[in-house]
N, C-alpha and C positions, 0 to 999 in steps of 0.2 A: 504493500500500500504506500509505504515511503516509498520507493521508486518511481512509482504509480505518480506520485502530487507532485513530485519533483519535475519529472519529465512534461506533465500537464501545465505547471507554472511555465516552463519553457517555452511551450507550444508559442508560435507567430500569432495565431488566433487568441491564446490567451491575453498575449502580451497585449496587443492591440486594442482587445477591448480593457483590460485594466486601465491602462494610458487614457480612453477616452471617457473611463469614471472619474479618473485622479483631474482631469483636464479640465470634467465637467464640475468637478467639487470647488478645485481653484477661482473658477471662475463664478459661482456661487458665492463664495466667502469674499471675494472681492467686489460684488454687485450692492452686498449686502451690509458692507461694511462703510466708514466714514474713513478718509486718508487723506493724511496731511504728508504734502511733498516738501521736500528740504535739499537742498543742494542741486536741483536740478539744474541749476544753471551753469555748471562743469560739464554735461555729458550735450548740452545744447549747443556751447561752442563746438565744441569739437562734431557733432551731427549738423552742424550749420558748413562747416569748413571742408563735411569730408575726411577728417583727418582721422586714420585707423587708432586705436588704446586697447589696452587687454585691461578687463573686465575681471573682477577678484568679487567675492562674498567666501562666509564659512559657507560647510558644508550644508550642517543644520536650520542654514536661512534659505535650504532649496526652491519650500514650496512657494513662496509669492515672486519671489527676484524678478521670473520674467516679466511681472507688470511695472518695474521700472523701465525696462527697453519701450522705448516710444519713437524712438529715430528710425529713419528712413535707412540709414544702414545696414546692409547683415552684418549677424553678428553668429559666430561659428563658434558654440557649448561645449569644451572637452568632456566626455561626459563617458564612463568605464563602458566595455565591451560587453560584459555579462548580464546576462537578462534582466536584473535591476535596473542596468541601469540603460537598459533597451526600453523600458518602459517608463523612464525619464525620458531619455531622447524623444521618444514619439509624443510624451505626455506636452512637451515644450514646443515640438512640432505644430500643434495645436494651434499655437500662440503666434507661429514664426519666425521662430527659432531655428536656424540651420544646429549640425552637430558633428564633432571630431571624435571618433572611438579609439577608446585609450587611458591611460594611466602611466603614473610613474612607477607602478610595479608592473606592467605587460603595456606593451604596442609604445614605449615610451617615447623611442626613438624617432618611428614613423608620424606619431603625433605632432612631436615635434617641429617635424618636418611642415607637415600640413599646415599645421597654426599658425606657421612663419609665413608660408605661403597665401594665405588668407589674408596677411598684415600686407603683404605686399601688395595683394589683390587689393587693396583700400577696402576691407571688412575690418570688424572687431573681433577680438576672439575674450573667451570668457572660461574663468578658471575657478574652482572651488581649491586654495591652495593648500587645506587640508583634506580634500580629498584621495581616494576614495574610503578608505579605511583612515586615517588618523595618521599622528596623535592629533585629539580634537586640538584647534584653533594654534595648530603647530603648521606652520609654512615651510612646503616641500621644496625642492630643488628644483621643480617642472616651472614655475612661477619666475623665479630667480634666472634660469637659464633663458626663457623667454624675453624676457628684458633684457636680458644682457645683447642678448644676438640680433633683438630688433632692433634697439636703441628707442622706444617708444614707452609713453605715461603709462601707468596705472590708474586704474579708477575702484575705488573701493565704493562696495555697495550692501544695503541690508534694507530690514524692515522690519518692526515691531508691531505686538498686539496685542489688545487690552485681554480678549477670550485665547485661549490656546490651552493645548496640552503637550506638556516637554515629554518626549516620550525617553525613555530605558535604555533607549541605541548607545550606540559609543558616540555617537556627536551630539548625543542631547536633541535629539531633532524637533524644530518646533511646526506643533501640529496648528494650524490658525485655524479656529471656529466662529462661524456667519455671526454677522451682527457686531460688529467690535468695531473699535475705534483702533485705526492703526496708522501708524507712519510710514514710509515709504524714502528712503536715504540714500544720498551719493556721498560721497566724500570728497573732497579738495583732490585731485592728481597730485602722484608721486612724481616726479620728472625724473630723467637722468640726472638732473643736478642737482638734484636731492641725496645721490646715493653712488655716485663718481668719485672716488676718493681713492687716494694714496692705497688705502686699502684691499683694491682691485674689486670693490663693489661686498664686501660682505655683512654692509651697513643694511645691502635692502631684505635681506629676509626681517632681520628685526623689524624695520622701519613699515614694511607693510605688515608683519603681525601687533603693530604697536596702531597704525593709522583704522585699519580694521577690527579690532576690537576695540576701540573708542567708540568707532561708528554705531557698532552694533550694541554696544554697552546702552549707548545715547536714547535708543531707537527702545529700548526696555523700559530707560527712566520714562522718556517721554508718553509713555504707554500706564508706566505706574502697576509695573511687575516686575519682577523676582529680575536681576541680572543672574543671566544663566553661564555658570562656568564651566 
């Protein structure tokens, strides 16, 4: 029977319609909720200009993120190869979200590739940099490498809410529930000359785990809930 529900999660037909509950619940809780925007005026220059940024949030701020993308831009999701997170990708497809399958423990290399590619293309790429496994709100090397090889900003982003349930997972996942008052958050850009230094650049993992979890910290208060560590 375990075999059995394993293989069946799997299925293309499962996944497909999960994605279009989770898609459909998303978009529910955001109809039905009140959000207050903040910083958007970072992600509008740079969607006014055209000019490409790679896109950071934690893990655990999966499920609203994509209703900060409002720019005419694509923007291309690294988002893991394994059927979770198949059923993210198609979930955020919903929205219009392109996606790069991959991680920095499998396909890291080729991902890589891709996302650079993408920047060059004048798209966004978008990275969870504790994803896909952890350690929670610890920034990987997939983030850091990217920056380095583009030469281009970061833009950190969250969202908070008044209803939610923090779920048990290893990133604390936050579940939002319809009806709530929530925020909606960008952060200032990191630039290269924020994090170019004598050092050879080992300034920006901190400096993006330090600007992002501000963000998101903020997006709690503002909400008048629990900061979730």
């Amino acid at each position: 029977m375990k075999a059995f529900l394993k293989g069946f999660i799997k299925r293309p037909g499962t996944i497909r319609f999960g994605a279009w509950c989770v898609a459909k619940y998303m978009g529910f809780v955001y109809k039905t909720s009140r959000w207050q925007k903040i910083g958007w005026e970072y992600p509008e220059a740079y969607w006014r200009e055209g000019k490409p940024f790679i896109l950071c949030f934690w893990h655990n701020r999966l499920l609203m993120a994509c209703f900060t993308w409002t720019g005419a831009m694509n923007i291309h999701m690294l988002i893991s190869a394994h059927s979770d997170g198949q059923i993210i990708a198609q979930t955020i497809g919903h929205y219009g979200l392109k996606t790069i399958a991959g991680s920095s423990s499998k396909g890291g290399a080729q991902a890589l590739r891709q996302m650079l590619k993408a920047l060059k293309n004048g798209d966004a790429v978008g990275i969870t940099p504790d994803g896909p496994r952890g350690p929670r709100f610890e920034v990987s090397e997939g983030i850091v490498s990217l920056a380095r090889l583009s030469g281009l900003d970061i833009l950190p982003v969250s969202f908070g809410v008044s209803r939610r349930r923090v779920l048990s997972s290893w990133d604390r996942f936050i579940l939002a529930l319809p009806f709530s008052k929530g925020v909606l958050l960008w952060g200032e850009p990191i630039t290269p000359q924020d994090w170019v230094e004598e050092d050879g650049g080992r300034r920006l993992g901190p400096l993006i785990q330090e600007r992002l979890t501000h963000l998101t910290q903020l997006g709690d208060t503002l909400c008048g809930v629990d900061i979730v560590t």
